[in-house]
N, C-alpha and C positions, 0 to 999 in steps of 0.2 A: 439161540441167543435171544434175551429179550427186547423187543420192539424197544422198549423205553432206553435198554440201554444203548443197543446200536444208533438209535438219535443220537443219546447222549454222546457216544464216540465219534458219532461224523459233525457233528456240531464242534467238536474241540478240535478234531483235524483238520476240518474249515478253518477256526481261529487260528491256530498253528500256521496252516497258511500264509491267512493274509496276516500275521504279523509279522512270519519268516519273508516276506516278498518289500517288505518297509524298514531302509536300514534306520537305524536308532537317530538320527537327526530328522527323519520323519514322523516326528511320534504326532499323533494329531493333539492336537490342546485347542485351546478357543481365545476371540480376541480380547483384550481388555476395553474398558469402556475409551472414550475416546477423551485427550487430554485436553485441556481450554484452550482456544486459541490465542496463540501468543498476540504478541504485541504488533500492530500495524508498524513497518520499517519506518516509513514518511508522516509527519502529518497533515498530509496533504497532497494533490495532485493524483494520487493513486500508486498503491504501495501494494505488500502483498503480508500477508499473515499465513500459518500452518498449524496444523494440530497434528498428534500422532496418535496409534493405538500399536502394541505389541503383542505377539502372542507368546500367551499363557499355557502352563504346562500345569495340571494339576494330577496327574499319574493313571490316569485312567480313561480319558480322553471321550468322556461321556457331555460333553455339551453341542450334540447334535448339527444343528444348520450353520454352528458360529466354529465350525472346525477349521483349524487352520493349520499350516504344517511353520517346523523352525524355522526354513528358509525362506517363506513370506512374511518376517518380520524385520522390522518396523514396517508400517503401512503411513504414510503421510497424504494430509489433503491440506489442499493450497489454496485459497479464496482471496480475491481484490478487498482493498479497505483503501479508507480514506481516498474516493475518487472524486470529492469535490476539489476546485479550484483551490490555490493558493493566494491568499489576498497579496496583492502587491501594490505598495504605497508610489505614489507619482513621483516624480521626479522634474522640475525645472530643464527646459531646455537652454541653450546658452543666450544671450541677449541679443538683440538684432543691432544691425548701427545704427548712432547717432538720427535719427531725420529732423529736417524741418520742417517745422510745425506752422506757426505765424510768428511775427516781430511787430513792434513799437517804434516807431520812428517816433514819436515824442519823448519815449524814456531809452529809445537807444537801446535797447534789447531785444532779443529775439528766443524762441521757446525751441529746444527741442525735444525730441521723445523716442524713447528703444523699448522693446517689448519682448515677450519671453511669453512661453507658452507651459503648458502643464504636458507636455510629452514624450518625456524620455526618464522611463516611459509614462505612460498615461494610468493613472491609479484602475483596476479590477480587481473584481470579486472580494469586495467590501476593505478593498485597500483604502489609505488616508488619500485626500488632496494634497496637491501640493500648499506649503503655508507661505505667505508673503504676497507682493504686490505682483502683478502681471507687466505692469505698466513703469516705466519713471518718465520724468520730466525734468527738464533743468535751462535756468536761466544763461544766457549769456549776455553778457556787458557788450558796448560795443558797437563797431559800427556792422552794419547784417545785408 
């Protein structure tokens, strides 16, 4: 028999082989490019995004190092987004009581004052202040 063809023969019983030894949902194919990462969940505080890639079958399963078999498809990859803070605007706390302040014995009145604070909660990461006065004040008539 000739050299050439007995290659040729153990070269195809080789092939025979290993594609007798790989049932048909192994056929190797390669992966697809990889899809844009989706949309960040949160806009802010830290959220999470994904892309996938699938494998491709194109009948011949000649794309080398990117071989992949059926049942390693979808492939997903998972990455943090939007891990900056979340701005949060202040909030007024509730008012303190009444106090005395000083009074007028000539005009018979007396001042007092309550106050409020910007902390509940306290504005971060480029949240607003609180808007309005900190402070009131108010006359009383009367004897003090």
């Amino acid at each position: 028999m000739d050299s050439k063809l007995l290659a040729i023969l153990l070269l195809v019983g080789v092939v025979g082989m290993i594609n007798a030894s790989y049932p048909p949902h192994h056929r190797y194919g390669y992966w697809s490019p990889w899809s844009r990462w989706a949309q960040c969940n949160v806009p802010c505080g830290g959220g999470t995004q994904s892309r996938s890639r699938h494998c491709r079958f194109d009948g011949n399963g000649s794309h080398g190092s990117y071989r992949c078999t059926a049942d390693q498809s979808p492939q997903i990859q998972r990455r943090e987004c939007n891990t900056h803070c979340c701005p949060v605007d202040g909030n007024w706390s509730g008012w303190s009581s009444w106090s005395y302040v000083h009074g007028s014995q000539q005009h018979k009145y007396y001042l007092q004052e309550r106050t409020r604070t910007c902390t509940n909660p306290p504005p971060s990461c480029g949240g607003r202040n609180c808007y309005g006065d900190s402070r009131q004040t108010r006359k009383i008539y009367g004897q003090y």
